[in-house]
C-alpha positions as CSV (number, residue, x, y, z in Angstrom):
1,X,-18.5,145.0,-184.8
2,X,-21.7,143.1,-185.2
3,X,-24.5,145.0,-186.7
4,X,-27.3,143.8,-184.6
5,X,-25.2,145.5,-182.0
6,X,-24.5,148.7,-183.4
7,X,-28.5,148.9,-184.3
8,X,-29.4,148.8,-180.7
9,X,-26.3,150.5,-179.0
10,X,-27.2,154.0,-178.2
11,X,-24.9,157.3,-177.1
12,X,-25.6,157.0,-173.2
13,X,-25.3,161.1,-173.0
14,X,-27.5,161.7,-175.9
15,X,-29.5,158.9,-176.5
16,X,-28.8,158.9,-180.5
17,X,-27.4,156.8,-182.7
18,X,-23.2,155.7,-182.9
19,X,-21.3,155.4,-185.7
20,X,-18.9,152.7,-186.3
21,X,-14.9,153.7,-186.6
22,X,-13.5,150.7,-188.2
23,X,-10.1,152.2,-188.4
24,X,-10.1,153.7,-185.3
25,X,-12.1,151.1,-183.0
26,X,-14.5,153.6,-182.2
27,X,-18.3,154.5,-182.1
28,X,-18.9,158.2,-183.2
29,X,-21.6,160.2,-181.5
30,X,-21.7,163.1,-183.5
31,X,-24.4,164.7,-181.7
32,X,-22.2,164.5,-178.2
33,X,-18.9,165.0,-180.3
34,X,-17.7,162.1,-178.5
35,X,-15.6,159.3,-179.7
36,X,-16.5,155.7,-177.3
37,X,-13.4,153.3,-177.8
38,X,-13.7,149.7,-178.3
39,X,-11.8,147.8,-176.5
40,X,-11.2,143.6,-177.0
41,X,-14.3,143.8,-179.0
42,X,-16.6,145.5,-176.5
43,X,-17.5,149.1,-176.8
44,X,-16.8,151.1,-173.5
45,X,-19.8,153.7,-173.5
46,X,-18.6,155.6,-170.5
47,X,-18.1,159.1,-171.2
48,X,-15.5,159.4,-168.7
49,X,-13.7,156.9,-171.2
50,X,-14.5,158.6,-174.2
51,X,-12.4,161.2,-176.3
52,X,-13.6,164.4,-177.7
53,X,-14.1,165.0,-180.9
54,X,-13.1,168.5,-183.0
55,X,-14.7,170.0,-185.6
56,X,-12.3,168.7,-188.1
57,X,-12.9,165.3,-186.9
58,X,-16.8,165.9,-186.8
59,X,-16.6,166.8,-190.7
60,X,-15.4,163.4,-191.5
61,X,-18.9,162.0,-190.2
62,X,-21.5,164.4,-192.1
């Protein structure tokens, strides 16, 4: 994921920050306890797409 990206993509729900998931192809918004997939190399902020996150998984990111 290209940082220049990441520093201006935002959590559409929540307007905060993303984390990137290297492992997982994701971007973390903790704050929405949403997980937004990458996909091909292009992140698919559409929270219909995304997966929820649980507490456990939430702890990983503090």
């Amino acid at each position: 994921m290209d940082r220049k990206l990441l520093d201006i993509l935002v959590c559409p729900i929540t307007k905060g920050t993303l984390i990137y998931d290297r492992e997982a192809q994701e971007l973390i918004s903790k704050s929405a306890k949403l997980a937004y997939p990458i996909r091909n190399g292009f992140p698919t902020l559409l929270p219909n797409e995304a997966r929820h996150l649980d507490s456990s998984e939430l702890e990983r990111w503090k």
